[in-house]
N, C-alpha and C positions, 0 to 999 in steps of 0.2 A: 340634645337630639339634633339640632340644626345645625351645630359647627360638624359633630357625626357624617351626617347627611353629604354637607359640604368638602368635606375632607376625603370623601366617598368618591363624589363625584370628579375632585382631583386627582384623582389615583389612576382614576375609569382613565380621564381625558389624559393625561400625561406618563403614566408607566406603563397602561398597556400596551398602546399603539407603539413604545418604542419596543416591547417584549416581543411584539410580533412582527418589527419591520425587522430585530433581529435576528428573529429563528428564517422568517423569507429569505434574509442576504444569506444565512449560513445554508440554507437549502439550497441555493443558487452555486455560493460557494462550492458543498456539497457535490452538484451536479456539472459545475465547471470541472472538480477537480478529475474526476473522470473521465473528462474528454479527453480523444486522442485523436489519431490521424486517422485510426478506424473509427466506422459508422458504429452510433450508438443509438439505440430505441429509446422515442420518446414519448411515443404514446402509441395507443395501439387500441383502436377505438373498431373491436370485431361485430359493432350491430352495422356502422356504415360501412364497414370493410377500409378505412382508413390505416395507416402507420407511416408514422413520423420520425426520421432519425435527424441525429448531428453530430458533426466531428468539428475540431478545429484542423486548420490546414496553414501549413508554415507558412509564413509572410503574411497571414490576415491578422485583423486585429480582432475579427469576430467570427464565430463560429458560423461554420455554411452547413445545408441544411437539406433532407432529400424525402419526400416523399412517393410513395405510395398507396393508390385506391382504385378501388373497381366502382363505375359511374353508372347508375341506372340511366343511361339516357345516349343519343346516336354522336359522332363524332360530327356529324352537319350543325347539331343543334350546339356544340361546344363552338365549334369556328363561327358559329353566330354569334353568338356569346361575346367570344373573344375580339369579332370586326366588329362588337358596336360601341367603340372609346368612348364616345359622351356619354353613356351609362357606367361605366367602371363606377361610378359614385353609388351606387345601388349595392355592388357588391364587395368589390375588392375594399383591402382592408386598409380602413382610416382614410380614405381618399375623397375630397371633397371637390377637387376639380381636375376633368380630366378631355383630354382634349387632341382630332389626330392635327397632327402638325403638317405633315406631306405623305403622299404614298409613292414611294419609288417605282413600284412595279404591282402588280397583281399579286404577288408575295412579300412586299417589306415596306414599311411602315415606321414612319416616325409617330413619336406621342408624346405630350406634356402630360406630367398628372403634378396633384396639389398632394400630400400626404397631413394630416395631423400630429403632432408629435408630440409624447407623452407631457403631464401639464408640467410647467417650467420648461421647457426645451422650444426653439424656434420653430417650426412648421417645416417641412422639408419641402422641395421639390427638385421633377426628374423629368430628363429627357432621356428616352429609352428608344432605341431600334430595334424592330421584330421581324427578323424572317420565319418567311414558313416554308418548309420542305417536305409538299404535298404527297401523297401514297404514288406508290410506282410499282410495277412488276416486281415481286418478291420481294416489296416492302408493304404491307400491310400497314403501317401508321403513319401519320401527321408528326412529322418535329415542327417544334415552335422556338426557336430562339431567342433568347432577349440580351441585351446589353445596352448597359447605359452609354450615353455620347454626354459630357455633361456643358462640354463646349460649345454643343450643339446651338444654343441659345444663350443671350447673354444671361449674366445675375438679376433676379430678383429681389433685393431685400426688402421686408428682414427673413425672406424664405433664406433657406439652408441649401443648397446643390447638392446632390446626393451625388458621390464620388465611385458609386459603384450598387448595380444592379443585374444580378448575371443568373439567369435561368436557363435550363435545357429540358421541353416539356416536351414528353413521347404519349401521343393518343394512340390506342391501339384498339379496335374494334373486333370482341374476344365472344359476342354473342348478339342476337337479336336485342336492337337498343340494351347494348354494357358494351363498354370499353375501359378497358382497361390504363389508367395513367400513371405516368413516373415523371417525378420531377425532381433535378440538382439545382441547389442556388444558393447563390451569395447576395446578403447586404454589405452597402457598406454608407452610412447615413451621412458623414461627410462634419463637420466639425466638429466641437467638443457635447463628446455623449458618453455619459455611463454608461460602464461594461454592462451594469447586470440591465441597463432599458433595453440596451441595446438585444441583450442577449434573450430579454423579454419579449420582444417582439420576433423576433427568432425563433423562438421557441413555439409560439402561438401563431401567429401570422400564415401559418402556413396549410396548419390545420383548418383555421376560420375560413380561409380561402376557398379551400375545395368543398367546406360544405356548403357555401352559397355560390360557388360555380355552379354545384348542381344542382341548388335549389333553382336558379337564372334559367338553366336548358331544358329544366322541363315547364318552364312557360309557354304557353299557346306560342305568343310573338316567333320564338325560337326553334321549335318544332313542326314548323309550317313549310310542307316542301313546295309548296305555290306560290311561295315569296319569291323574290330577286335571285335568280343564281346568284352562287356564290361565285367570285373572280377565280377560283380555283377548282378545279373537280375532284369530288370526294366519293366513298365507296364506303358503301354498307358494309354489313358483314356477311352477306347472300351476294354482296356482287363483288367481291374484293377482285382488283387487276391481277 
């Protein structure tokens, strides 16, 4: 009964975990194999009003990624959110230090952040530049740019340089506190990393994100219109320019 037992528990620890790391790769596979140059849906989460696509795009080596969601909360309380870098570690994804570096102007911003990187893989870090391109006459939303600088600061090791961070994020303010957002991005982590981690945090990272952005804006702190102007001015959706 106890070599049984023992032989059991062999089975458990060594044939299943590889049964099921391989049906994961071939689901990945799977889900690689479909990608094209067109957007493909990837999840489509209708209780938070979320959806999430991906396509591969010539010359990347990983696939770039675009979301869509409608935000219970004001586009004031999101650009608070967004100008308070030393907290990104609260929400944005895998990031354990983050940090602004200089600000250019009332709209562009430098910033360091620390990322974690799947286990066995180095830790990555990013120097990223944000402009923002505030509401104007018969433009109703906030663009937020981001691109990596990765020169910007020298190396780190044994952190990783992230060789590529490229987002285009449109706030649009579509009803009394909801605004509506769209986001295009690209990673690109920067030395040797597996397709499917790579593609893993791709896939997920982006979703995780927008539900704790807006868990972040509807905290008191954020929501507060007797705090600090904001360096830019912002429009409801009762006073749009």
């Amino acid at each position: 009964m106890y070599k049984k037992l023992v032989l059991l528990t062999l089975l458990c620890t060594f044939l299943l975990p590889t049964q099921v790391i391989y049906a994961d790769s071939n689901d990945l596979d799977e889900f690689r194999s479909k990608l094209t140059n067109e957007w493909l849906l990837v999840k489509n989460d209708r209780l938070r009003n979320i959806k999430t696509y991906a396509r591969l795009e010539d010359g990347k080596r990983y696939r770039s990624f675009k979301l869509e969601a409608t935000l219970e909360t004001s586009v004031e309380s999101l650009a608070r959110v967004l100008l308070d870098f030393e907290n990104y570690t609260r929400w944005f994804w895998k990031t354990r230090e983050s940090k602004l570096i200089r600000q250019n102007s009332p709209t562009e911003y430098m910033v360091y952040m620390v990322h974690d990187a799947p286990y066995g893989l180095p830790d990555r870090d990013t120097v990223i530049k944000g402009i923002i391109e505030p509401q104007a006459k018969n433009k109703p939303y906030v663009t937020l740019r981001v691109t990596a600088t990765p020169d910007a600061l020298p190396a780190k090791p044994p952190l990783v340089r992230m060789i590529a961070e490229e987002m285009t994020i449109k706030f649009t303010p579509v009803g009394v506190n909801q605004v509506e957002m769209t986001t295009e991005g690209y990673f690109d982590p920067g030395g040797v990393v597996p397709a499917w981690a790579a593609n893993f945090v791709q896939r997920n990272a982006p979703y995780a994100v927008i539900v704790a952005l807006q868990r972040m804006a509807q905290r008191p702190e954020y929501n507060n219109k007797s705090k600090q102007p904001l360096p830019f001015p912002i429009y409801d959706y009762n006073n749009l320019p």
